[in-house]
Steps between C-alpha positions, in 0.01 A plus 500: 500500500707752343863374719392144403488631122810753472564722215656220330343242252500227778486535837752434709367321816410163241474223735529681842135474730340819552143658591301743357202663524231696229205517324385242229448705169439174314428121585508225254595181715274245325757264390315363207360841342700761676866537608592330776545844702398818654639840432569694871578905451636776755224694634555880328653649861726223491687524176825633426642777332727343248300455167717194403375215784201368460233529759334118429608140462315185380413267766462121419294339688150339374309459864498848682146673630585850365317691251543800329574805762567264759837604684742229608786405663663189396848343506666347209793395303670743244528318187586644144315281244616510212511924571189533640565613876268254718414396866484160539469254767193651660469468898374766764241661285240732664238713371548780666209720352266501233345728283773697445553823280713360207862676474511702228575347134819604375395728184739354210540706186638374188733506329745433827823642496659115501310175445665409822299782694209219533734317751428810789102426484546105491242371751288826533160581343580751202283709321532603115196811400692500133360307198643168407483244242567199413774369344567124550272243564712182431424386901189598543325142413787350735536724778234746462803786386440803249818713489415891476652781394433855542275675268575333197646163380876471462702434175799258507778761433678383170193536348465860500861583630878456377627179702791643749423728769178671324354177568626414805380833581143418444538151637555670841228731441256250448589269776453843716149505393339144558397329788367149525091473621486127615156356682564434816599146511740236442275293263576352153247531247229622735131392394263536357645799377814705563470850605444840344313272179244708386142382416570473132822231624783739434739736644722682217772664563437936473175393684541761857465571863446860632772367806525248710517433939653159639827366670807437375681229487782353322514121320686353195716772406185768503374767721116405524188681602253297685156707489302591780190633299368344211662577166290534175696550188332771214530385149698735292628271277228361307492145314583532140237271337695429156797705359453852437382473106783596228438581120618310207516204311722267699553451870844280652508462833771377764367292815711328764261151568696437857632163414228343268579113538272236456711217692471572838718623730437177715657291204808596650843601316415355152447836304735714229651347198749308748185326694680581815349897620273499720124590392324832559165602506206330611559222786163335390247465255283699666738791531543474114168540403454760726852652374381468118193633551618849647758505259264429134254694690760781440630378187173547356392839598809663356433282191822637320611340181832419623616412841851484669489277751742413801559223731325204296624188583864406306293168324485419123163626492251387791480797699444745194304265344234465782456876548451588155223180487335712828519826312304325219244366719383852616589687170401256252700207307814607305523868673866412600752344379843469657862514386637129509836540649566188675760564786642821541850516727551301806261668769148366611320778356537647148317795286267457261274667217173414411308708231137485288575356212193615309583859590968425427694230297831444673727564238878275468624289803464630870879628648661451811776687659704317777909462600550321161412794289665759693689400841414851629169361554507232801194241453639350838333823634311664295239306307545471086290755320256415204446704258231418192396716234146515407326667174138618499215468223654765276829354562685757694762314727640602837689302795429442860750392695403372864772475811532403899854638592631343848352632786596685765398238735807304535885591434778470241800503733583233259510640171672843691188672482455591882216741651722840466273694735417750279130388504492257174531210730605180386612415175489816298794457302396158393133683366672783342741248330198333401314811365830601314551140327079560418601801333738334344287222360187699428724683225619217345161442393431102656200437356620591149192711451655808361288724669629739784179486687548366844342490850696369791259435776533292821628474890859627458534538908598855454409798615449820227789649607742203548741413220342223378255805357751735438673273228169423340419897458835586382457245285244629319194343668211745670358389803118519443441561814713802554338586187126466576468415926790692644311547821324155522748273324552243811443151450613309803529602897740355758578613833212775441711659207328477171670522203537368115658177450333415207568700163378605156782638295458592126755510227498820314317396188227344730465796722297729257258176432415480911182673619452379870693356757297378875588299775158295655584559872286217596774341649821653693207738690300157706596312729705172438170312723321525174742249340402197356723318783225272738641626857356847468194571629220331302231789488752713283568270198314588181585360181537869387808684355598699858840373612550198208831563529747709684571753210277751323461414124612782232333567170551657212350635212541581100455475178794337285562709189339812634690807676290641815644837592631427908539782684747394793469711795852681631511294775848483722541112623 
């Protein structure tokens, strides 16, 4: 096995007709719930000395009498798929003996020295004895996938790290800690359950396993563990069953919905001011009402007086409308009322406020900052902010200001904004521009309320260390949560990296009236199977606030007119 391998990342007999012989360290042929394939290993006396070739290959074949320990010699085709090093083309295969000792694991200790190291154990059964969690599980109601990392969960790097080469320093160190667990088979959503779901329907990511024994294998851009023993995950990371409580008078609170529409994606392209975007959200009714109910069933348990919300269908009213009529139904009539903005920009989605108007009287005219106000801003990216001021019963005013810069998710070649490498990603310049012209705005006072007091909350796609951040601070702005969580501040994971995307920044004036600052992790930590969307696995939906959206929701308290002595932590970011 190890000539047919090589040291390199692809071997270089692909397509040539060779035979082998080994010992099966792991079959998974069904073709409906396995693999498709065998894995075949050099017996121990039969390896070689060069630590880079791997001693095991995949072979693909769904009707061969082997079983574990059984050792064979079979002929096959070389074939790289898709880099994966397999036999194909199965003829000539004998069981030569059974019951075989297995060869010895290959003992893998993380961190590797290069994330490519994986490629010299492709095919062979590996063995980690070290402690790993998890950090992703955005596949594992698909494909039965939960990404893990050594020890302890990874941070995207511009989040606590200077974009450039500190963060592309810890970029490579994380992808040298993680390995992918997968289950064994080729299946998509595999029911009734996917794998690794504990009894109380959950995995969350920080939730452990003391190590880990399988094969390795290779699919879909990811090195992959296949187990060979049962796995059982230990919960270390707890469900949070409401926000962690906060003192004073007022809560705000900023809460990305995940595309809140109430036309149906099915409807086709008739959405946005233009009628001509294409819908998001819920493909039927039934996915709505389980989509609504997750998200007032979240709503409501953080029950803050104000909320920021993201991703709300771009109609005159509908969408905002209908969830503030839900929120009433559970809460009681007239809890909420909601900002009536009409269209805001030219995207499907827009933000939006809603507030309790027996607790704050909006005070003036709502505000809106897009490209006519201040060019710097682009509302063909970024989507408009709103900004409202609000007074409370003894008539001290303040100003919340709620955002969704452009993403990171596509690029802005077009505007000259490329990805610059430096670990921002797409788009940065266009969000910092946008953060700048907020600035900007924010102190010409748009609401006319002649009060300094303002909270900027929302998804500004930005890491805490990005510039988009940086402009707001040197502005004049405090991040609450490098003021009150700077160890647990994250409010969104991808690719297993966890970090804040979502902010609470306070003007100066404000700061001294804030008390408490959380963010409900009952979101970014579950698995995306506990969506409201209908093709997940049906025993996992609950009309319960775990994974109503994609985001974690941020809250924050005071008490307007009154100075709370904050003690910020010296904390280097």
């Amino acid at each position: 096995m190890h000539v047919i391998q090589g040291g390199a990342s692809t071997t270089p007999y692909d397509g040539d007709v060779l035979v082998i012989e080994g010992v099966v360290v792991g079959d998974f042929q069904d073709p409906t719930n396995g693999l498709g394939g065998f894995f075949v290993q050099e017996e121990d006396l039969q390896a070689d000395a060069d630590p880079l070739t791997s001693e095991g290959i995949f072979v693909y074949t769904s009707t061969a009498p082997v079983n574990l320990g059984d050792l064979v010699r079979l002929q096959g085709e070389v074939d790289e798929f898709y880099n994966l090093t397999e036999l194909k083309n199965i003829v000539n295969l004998t069981v030569c003996s059974s019951a075989n000792p297995l060869p010895t694991p290959a003992l893998v200790t993380l961190p590797l020295a290069s994330a490519a190291d994986w490629e010299r154990w492709e095919g062979m059964a590996v063995t980690i004895t070290q402690t790993l969690v998890a950090v992703d599980t955005y596949t594992l109601g698909r494909y039965g996938e939960v990404e893990l990392a050594l020890e302890e969960r990874l941070h995207a790097p511009t989040d606590v790290v200077s974009p450039g080469a500190p963060a592309l320093a810890l970029q490579a160190s994380n992808d040298r800690r993680r390995i992918q667990l997968d289950d064994g088979s080729n299946r998509s959503y595999p029911a009734p359950l996917p794998p690794y779901i504990a009894a109380d329907g959950t995995l969350r990511l920080g939730d452990s396993i003391p190590g880990i024994s399988g094969v390795l294998s290779y699919s879909f851009g990811s090195y992959e563990i296949h187990p060979t023993a049962p796995v059982t995950f230990t919960r270390q990371n707890a469900r949070p069953a409401a926000p962690t409580p906060l003192i004073g008078d007022l809560k705000v609170a900023s809460a990305n919905l995940l595309n809140y529409f109430t036309t149906l994606t099915s409807s086709g392209a008739i959405c946005g001011p233009s009628g001509n975007l294409q819908c998001r959200g819920a493909d039927t009714p039934a996915e709505f009402i389980r989509q609504r109910d997750k998200l007032i069933s979240e709503l409501a348990a953080i029950n803050a007086d104000v909320f920021g919300l993201m991703e709300v269908e771009n109609n005159p009213s509908a969408a905002i409308a209908d969830l503030v009529d839900g929120l009433n139904s559970v809460l009681g009539a007239g809890t909420y009322a909601y900002i009536d903005t009409g269209y805001i920009g030219t995207d499907a989605i827009k933000v939006a406020l809603i507030y309790k108007p027996a607790r704050l009287t909006p005070v003036g005219s709502y505000a809106i900052l897009d490209s006519s106000v201040n060019p710097l801003f682009l509302d063909t990216k970024n989507r408009p902010s709103l900004a409202q001021t609000f007074a409370d019963s003894n008539g001290e005013k303040f100003t919340v200001v709620v955002n969704h810069f452009k993403s990171k998710g596509s690029p802005c070649n077009d505007v000259g904004d490329p990805d610059l490498g430096d670990g921002q990603g797409n788009c940065n310049l266009t969000r910092t521009n946008a953060a700048l012209a907020l600035l900007a705005w924010l102190a010409s006072d748009p609401t006319a309320s002649g009060d300094p007091d303002v909270l900027i909350i929302g998804d500004l796609n930005a890491y805490s260390m990005e510039d988009p951040l940086t402009a707001l601070r040197n502005g004049g702005y405090t991040d609450l949560a490098q003021a009150f969580l700077p160890n647990d501040s994250y409010s969104y994971v991808f690719d297993g990296q966890l970090g804040a995307l979502d902010h609470a920044l306070a003007s100066p004036s404000l700061l001294p009236q804030i008390s408490g600052f959380t963010v409900w992790h009952n979101n970014a930590d579950e698995p995306t199977a506990l969506d409201y969307q209908d093709y997940n696995q049906s025993a996992l939906y609950h009309p319960d606030p775990y994974r109503a959206s994609d985001h974690d929701p941020l809250v924050v308290s005071f008490t307007p007119g009154m100075a709370h002595r904050l003690r910020l932590p010296l904390v280097q970011r």
